[in-house]
C-alpha positions as a Markdown table, in Angstrom:
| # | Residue | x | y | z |
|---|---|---|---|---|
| 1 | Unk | -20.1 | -1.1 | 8.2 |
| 2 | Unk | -17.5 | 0.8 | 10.3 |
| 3 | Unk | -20.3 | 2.0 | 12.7 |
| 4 | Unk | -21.1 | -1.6 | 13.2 |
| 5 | Unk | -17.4 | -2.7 | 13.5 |
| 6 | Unk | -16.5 | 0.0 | 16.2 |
| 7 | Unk | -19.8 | -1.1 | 18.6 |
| 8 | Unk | -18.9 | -4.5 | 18.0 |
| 9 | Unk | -15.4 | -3.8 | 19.0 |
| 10 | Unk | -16.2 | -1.7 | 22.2 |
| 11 | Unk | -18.7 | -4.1 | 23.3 |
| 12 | Unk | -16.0 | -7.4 | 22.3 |
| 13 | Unk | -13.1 | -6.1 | 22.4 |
| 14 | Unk | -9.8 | -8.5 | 21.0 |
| 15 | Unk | -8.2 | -9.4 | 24.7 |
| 16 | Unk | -5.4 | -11.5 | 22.3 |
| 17 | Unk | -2.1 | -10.4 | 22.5 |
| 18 | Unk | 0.0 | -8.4 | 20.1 |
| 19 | Unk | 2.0 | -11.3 | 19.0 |
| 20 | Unk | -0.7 | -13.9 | 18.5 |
| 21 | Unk | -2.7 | -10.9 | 16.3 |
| 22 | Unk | 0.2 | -10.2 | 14.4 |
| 23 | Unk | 1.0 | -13.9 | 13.8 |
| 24 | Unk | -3.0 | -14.1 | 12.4 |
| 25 | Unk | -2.3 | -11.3 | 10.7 |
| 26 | Unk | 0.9 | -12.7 | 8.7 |
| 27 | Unk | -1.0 | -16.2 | 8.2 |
| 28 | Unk | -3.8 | -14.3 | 6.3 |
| 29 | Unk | -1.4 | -12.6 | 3.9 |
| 30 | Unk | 0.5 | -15.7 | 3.1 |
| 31 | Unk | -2.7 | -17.6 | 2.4 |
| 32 | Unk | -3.9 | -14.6 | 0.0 |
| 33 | Unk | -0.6 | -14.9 | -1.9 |
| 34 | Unk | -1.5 | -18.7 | -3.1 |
| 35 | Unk | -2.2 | -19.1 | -6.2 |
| 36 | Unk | -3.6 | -22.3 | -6.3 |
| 37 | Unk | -5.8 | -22.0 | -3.5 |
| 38 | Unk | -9.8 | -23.2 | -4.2 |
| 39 | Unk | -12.4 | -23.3 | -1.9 |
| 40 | Unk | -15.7 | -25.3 | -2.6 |
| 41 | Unk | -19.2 | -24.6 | -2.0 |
| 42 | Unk | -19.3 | -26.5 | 1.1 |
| 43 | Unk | -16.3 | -24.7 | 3.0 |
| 44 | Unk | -13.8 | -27.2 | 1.9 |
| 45 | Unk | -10.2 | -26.1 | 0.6 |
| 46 | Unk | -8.0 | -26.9 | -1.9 |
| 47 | Unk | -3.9 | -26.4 | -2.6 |
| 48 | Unk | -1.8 | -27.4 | -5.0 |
| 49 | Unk | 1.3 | -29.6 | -2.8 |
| 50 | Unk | 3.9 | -28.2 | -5.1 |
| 51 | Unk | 2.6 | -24.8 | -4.7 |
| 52 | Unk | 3.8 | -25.1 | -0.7 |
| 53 | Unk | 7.0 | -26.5 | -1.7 |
């Protein structure tokens, strides 16, 4: 999976800039800490309002 990772990087590499990957990268982590967070079969997600509060 690595092998297939680095091709795919050197021929697509991420052109983004640092801040805009670091600022994906922060919104990933906060969505992983949710507790009530549910995603359905068909793609479609799910949080609990008072959760965000």
């Amino acid at each position: 999976m690595k092998l297939l990772s680095s091709l795919w990087n050197v021929i697509s590499p991420d052109r983004r800039p640092d801040w805009e990957k670091a600022r994906e990268h922060d919104f990933i982590l906060a969505v992983n800490k949710l507790k009530s967070l549910s995603v359905t079969d068909r793609g479609g997600m799910a949080i609990d309002p008072e959760e965000l509060r």
